[in-house]
N, CA, C and O atoms as a GROMACS GRO file, in nm:
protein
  420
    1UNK      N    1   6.380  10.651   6.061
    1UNK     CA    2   6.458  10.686   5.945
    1UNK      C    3   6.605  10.697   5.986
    1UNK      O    4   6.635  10.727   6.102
    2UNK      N    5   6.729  10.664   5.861
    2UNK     CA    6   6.842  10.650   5.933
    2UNK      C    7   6.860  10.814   5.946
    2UNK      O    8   6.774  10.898   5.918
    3UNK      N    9   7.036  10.847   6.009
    3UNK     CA   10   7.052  10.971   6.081
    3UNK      C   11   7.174  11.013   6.011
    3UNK      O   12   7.286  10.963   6.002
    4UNK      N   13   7.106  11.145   5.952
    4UNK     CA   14   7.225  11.170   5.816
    4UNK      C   15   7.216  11.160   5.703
    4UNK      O   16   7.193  11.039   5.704
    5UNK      N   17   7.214  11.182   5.617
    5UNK     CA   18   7.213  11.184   5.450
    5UNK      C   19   7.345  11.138   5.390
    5UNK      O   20   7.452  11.189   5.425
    6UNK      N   21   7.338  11.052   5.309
    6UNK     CA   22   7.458  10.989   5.303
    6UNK      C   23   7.543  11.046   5.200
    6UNK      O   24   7.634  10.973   5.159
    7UNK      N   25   7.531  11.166   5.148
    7UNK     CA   26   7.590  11.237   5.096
    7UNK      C   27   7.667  11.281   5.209
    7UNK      O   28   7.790  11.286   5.200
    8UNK      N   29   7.603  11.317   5.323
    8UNK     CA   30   7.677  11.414   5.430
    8UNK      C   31   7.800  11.373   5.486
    8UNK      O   32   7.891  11.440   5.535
    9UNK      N   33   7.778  11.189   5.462
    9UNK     CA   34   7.843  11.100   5.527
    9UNK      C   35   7.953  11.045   5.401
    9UNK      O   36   8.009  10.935   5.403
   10UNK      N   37   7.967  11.146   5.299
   10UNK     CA   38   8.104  11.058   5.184
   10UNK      C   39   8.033  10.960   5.166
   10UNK      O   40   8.119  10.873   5.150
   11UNK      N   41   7.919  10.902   5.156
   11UNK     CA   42   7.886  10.758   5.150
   11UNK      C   43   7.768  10.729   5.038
   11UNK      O   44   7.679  10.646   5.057
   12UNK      N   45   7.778  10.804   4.927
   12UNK     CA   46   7.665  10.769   4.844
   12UNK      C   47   7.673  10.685   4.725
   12UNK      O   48   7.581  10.703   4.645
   13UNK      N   49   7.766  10.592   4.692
   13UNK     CA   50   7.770  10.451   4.688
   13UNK      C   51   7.744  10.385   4.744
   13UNK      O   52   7.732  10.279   4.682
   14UNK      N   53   7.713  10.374   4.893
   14UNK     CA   54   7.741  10.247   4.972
   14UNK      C   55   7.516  10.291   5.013
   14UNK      O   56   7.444  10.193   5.031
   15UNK      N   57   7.477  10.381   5.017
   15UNK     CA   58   7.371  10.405   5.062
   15UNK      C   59   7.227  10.445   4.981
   15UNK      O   60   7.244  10.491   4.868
   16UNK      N   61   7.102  10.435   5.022
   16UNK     CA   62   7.012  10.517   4.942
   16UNK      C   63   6.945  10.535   5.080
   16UNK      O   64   6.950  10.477   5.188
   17UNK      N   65   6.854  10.690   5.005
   17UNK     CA   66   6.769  10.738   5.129
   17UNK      C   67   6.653  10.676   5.167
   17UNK      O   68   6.604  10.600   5.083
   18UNK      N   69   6.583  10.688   5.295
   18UNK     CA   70   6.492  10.609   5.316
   18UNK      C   71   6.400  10.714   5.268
   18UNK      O   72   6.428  10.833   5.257
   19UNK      N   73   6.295  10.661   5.243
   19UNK     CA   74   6.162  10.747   5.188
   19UNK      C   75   6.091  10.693   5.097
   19UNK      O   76   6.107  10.570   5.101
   20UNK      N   77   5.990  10.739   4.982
   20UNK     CA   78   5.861  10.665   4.937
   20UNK      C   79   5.976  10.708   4.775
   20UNK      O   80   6.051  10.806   4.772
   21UNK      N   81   5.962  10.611   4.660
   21UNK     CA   82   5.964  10.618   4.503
   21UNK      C   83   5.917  10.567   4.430
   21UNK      O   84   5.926  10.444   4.434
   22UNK      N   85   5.866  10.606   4.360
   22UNK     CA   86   5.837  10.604   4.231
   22UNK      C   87   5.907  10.457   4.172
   22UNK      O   88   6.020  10.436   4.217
   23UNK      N   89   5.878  10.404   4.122
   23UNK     CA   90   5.960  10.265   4.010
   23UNK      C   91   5.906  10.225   3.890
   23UNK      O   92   5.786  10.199   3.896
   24UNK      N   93   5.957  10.213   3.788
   24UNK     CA   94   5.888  10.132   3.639
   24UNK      C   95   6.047  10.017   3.634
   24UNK      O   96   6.165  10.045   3.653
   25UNK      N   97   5.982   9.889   3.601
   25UNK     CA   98   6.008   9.802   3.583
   25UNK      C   99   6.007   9.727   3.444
   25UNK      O  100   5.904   9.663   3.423
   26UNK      N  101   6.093   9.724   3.356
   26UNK     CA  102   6.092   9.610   3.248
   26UNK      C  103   6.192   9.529   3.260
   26UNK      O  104   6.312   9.531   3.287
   27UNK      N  105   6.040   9.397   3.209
   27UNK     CA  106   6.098   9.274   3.200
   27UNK      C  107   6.234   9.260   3.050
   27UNK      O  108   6.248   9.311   2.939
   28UNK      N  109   6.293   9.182   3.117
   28UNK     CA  110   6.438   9.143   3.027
   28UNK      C  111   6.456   9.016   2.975
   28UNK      O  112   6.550   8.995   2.898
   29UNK      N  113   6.352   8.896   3.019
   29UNK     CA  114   6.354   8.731   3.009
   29UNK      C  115   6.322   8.703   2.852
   29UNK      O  116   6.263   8.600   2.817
   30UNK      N  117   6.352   8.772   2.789
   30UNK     CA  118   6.271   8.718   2.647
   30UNK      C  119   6.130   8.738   2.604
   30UNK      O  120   6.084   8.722   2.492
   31UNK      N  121   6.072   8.776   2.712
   31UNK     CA  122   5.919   8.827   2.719
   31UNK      C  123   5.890   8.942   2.768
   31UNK      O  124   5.942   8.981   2.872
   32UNK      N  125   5.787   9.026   2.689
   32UNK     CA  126   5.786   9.183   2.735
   32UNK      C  127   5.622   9.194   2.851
   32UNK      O  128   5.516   9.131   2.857
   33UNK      N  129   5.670   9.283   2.910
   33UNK     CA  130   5.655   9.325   3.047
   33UNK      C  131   5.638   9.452   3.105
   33UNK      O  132   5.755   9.491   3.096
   34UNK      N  133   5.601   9.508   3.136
   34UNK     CA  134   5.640   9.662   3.275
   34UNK      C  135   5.588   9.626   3.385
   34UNK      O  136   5.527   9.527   3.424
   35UNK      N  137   5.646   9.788   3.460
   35UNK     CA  138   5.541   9.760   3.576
   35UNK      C  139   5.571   9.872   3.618
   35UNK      O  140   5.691   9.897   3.626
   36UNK      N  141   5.459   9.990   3.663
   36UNK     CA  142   5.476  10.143   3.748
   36UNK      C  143   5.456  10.067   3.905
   36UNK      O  144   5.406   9.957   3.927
   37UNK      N  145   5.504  10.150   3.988
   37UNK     CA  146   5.424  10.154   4.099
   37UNK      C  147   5.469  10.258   4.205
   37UNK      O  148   5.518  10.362   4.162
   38UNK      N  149   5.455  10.237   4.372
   38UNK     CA  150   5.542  10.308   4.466
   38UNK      C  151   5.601  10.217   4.567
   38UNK      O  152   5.540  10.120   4.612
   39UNK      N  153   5.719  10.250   4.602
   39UNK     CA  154   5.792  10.182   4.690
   39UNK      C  155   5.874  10.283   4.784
   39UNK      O  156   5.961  10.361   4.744
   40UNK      N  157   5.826  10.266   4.927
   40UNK     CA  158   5.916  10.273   5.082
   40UNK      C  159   6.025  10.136   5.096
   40UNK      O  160   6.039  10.014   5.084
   41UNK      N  161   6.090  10.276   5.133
   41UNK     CA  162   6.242  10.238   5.144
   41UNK      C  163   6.318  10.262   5.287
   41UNK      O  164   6.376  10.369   5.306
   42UNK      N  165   6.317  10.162   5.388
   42UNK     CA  166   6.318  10.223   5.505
   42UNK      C  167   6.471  10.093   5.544
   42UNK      O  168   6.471   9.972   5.523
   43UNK      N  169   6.580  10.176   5.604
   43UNK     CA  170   6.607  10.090   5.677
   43UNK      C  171   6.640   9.931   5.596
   43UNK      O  172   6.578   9.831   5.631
   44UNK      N  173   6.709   9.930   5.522
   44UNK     CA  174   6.672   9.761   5.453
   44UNK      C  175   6.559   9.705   5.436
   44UNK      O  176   6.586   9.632   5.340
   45UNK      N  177   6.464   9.687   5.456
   45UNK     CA  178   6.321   9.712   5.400
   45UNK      C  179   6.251   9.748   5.336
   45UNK      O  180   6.234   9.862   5.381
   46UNK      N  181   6.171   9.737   5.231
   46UNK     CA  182   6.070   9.763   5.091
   46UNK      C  183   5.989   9.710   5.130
   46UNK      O  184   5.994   9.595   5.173
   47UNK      N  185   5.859   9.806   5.124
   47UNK     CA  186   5.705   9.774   5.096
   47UNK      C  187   5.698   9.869   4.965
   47UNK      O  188   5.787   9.934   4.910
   48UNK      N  189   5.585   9.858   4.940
   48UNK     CA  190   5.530   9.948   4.780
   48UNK      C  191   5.439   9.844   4.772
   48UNK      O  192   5.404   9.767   4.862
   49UNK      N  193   5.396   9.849   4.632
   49UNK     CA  194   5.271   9.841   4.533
   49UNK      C  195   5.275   9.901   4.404
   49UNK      O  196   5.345   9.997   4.374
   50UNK      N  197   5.176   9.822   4.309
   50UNK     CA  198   5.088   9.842   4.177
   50UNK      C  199   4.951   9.819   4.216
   50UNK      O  200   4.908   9.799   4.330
   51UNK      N  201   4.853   9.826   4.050
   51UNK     CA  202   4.792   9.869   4.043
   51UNK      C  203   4.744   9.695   4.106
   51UNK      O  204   4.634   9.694   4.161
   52UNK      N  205   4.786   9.616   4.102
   52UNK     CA  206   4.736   9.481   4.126
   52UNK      C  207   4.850   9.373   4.254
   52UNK      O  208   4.829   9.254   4.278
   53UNK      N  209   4.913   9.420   4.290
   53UNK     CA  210   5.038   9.352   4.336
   53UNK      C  211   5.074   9.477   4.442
   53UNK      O  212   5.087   9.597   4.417
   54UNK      N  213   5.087   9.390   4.594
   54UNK     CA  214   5.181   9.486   4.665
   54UNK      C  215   5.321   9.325   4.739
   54UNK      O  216   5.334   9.206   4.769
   55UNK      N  217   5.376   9.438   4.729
   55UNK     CA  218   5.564   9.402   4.789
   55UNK      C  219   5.579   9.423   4.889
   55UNK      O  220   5.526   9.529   4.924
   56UNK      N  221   5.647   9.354   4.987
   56UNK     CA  222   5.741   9.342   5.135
   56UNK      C  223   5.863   9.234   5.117
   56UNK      O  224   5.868   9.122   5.067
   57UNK      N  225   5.970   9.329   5.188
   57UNK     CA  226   6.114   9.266   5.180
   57UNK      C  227   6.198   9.336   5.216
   57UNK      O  228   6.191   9.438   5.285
   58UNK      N  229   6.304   9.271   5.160
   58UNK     CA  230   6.457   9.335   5.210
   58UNK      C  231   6.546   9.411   5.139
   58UNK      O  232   6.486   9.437   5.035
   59UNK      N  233   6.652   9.462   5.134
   59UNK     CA  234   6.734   9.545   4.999
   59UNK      C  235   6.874   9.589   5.105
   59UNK      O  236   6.892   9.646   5.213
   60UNK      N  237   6.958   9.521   4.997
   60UNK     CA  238   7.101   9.632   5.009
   60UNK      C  239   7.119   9.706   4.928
   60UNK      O  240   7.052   9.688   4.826
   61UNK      N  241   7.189   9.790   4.927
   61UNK     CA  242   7.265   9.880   4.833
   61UNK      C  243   7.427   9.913   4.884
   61UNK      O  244   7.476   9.960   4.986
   62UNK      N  245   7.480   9.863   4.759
   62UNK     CA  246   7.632   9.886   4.762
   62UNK      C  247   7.698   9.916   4.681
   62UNK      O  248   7.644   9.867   4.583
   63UNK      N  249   7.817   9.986   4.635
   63UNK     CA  250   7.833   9.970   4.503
   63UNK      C  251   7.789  10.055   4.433
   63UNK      O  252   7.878  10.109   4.368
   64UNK      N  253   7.695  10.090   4.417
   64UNK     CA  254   7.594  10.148   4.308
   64UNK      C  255   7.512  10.037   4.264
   64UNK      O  256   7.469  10.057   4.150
   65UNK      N  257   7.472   9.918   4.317
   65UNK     CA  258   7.448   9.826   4.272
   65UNK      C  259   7.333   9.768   4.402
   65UNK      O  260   7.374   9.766   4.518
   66UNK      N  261   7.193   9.723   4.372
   66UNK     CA  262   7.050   9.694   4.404
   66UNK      C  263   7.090   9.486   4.502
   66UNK      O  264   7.170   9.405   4.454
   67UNK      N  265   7.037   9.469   4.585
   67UNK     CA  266   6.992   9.346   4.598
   67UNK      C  267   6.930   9.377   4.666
   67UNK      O  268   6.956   9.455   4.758
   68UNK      N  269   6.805   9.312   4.636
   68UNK     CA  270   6.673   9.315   4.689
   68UNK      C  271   6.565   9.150   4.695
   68UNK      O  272   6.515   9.139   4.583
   69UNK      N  273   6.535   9.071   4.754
   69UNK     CA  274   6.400   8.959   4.778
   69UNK      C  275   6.286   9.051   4.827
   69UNK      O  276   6.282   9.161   4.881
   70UNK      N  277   6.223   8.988   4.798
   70UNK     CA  278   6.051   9.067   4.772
   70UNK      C  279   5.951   8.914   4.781
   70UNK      O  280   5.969   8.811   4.717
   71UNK      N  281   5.873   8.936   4.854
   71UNK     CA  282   5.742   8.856   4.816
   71UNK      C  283   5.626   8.913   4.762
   71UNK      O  284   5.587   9.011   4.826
   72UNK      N  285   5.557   8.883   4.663
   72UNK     CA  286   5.496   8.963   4.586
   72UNK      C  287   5.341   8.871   4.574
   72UNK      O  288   5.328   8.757   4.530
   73UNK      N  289   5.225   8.969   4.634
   73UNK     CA  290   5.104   8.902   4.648
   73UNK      C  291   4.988   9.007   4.549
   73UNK      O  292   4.985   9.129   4.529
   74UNK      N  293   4.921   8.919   4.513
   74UNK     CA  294   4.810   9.020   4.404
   74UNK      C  295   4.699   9.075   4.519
   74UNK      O  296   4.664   9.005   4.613
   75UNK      N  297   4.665   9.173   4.502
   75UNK     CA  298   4.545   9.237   4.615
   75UNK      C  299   4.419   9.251   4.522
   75UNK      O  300   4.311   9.258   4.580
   76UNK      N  301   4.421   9.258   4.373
   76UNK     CA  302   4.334   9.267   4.266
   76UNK      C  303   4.323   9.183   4.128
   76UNK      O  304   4.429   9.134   4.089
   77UNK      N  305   4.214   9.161   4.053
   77UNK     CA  306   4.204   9.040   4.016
   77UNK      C  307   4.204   9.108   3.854
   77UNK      O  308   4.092   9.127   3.804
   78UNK      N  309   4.297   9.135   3.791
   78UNK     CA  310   4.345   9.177   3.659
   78UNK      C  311   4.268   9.084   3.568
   78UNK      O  312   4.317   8.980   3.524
   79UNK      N  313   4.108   9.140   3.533
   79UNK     CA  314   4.038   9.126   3.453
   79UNK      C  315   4.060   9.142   3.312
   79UNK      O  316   4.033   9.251   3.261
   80UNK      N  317   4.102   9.056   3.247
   80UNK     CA  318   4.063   9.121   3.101
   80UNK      C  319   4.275   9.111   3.065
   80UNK      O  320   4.346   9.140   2.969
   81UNK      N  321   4.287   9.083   3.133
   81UNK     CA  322   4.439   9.164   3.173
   81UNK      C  323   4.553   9.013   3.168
   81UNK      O  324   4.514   8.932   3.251
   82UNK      N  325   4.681   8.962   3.090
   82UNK     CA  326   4.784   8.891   3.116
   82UNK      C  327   4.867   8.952   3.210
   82UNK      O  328   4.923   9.060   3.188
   83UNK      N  329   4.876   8.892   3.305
   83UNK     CA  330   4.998   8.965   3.395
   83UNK      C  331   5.095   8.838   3.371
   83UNK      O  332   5.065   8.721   3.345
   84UNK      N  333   5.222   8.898   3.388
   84UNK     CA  334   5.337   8.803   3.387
   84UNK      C  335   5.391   8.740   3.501
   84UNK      O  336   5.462   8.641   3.484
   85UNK      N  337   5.366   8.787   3.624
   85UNK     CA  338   5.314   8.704   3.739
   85UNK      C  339   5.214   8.634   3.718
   85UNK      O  340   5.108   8.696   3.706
   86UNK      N  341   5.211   8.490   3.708
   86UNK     CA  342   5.082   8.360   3.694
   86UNK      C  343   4.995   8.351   3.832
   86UNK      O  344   4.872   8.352   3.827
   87UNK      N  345   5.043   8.346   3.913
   87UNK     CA  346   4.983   8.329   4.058
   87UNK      C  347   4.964   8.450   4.166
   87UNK      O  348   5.007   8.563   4.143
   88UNK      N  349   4.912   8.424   4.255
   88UNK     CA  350   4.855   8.483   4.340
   88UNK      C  351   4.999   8.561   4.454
   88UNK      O  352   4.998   8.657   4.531
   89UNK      N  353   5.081   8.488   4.423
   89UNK     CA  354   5.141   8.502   4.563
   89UNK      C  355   5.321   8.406   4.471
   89UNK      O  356   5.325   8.299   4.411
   90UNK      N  357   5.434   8.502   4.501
   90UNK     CA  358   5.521   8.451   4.474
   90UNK      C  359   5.661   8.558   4.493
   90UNK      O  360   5.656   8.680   4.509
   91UNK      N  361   5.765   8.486   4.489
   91UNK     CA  362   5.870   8.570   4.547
   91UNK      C  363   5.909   8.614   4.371
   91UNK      O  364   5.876   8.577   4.258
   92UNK      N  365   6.031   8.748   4.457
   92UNK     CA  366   6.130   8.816   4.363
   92UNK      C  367   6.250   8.832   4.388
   92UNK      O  368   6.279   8.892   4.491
   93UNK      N  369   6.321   8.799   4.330
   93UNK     CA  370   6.467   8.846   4.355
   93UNK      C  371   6.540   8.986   4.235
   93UNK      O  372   6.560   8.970   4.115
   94UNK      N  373   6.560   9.083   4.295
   94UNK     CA  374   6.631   9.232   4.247
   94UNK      C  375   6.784   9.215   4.239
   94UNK      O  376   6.869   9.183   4.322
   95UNK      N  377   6.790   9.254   4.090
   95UNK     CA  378   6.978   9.260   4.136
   95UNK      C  379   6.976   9.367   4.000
   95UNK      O  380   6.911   9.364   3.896
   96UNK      N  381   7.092   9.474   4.058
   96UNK     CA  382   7.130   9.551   3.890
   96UNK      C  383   7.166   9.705   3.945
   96UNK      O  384   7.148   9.724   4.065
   97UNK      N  385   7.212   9.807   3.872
   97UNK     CA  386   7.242   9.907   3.924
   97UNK      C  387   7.144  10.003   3.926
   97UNK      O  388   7.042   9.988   3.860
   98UNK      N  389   7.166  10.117   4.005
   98UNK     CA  390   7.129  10.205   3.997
   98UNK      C  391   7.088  10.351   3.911
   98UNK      O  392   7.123  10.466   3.937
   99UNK      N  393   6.997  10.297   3.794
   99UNK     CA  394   6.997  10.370   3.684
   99UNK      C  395   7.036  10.518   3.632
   99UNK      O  396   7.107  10.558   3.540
  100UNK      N  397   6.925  10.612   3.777
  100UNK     CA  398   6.927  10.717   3.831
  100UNK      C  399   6.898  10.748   3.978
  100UNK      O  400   6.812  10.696   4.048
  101UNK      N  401   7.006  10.864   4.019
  101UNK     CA  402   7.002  10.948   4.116
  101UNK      C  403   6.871  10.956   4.122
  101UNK      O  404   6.809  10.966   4.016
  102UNK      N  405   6.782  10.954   4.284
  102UNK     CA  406   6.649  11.041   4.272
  102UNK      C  407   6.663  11.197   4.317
  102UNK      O  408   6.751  11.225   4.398
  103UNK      N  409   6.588  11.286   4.273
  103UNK     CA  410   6.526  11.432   4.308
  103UNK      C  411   6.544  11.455   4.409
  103UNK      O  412   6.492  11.366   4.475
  104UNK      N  413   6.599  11.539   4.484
  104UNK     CA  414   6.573  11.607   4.614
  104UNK      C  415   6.403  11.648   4.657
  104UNK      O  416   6.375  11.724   4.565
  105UNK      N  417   6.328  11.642   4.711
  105UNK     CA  418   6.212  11.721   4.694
  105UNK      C  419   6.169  11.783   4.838
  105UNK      O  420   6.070  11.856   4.848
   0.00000   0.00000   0.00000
């Protein structure tokens, strides 16, 4: 984990903490969408998961502002269920700000 809190460091634009969150996701393409799940945040690095889909990748934060690639693979077979991911296995690209501050806990 990095060394320091980047509050401590004047630096909480340029940083987020490493540790496990929470995420909901809506789609914006013209077609409706969500998505809950959890995501580790380590170091430039993202893993997480849903209830059908887990994530590994990369992320900056700058700005107040997200870039993130993700490859995104299904681990479960969404019966009954449209997911807006078609395939098994496919990348993501993250871009946008930072909605909310998270919780201290």
């Amino acid at each position: 984990m990095s060394t320091g809190d980047a509050s401590e460091r004047g630096d909480v634009q340029n940083s987020v903490r490493n540790g496990l969150y929470i995420f909901e996701i809506e789609m914006r393409d013209g077609k409706r969408g969500q998505a809950k799940g959890v995501v580790v945040l380590c170091d430039g690095r993202i893993m997480g998961g849903d209830s059908y889909f887990y994530y590994t990748g990369s992320y900056t934060f700058r700005n107040g502002k997200w870039r993130g690639d993700m490859t995104v693979n299904q681990h479960t077979e969404a019966v009954g269920k449209t997911l807006r991911l078609r395939r098994q296995r496919g990348d993501l690209r993250l871009l946008g700000p930072l909605l909310r501050r998270p919780r201290r806990g």
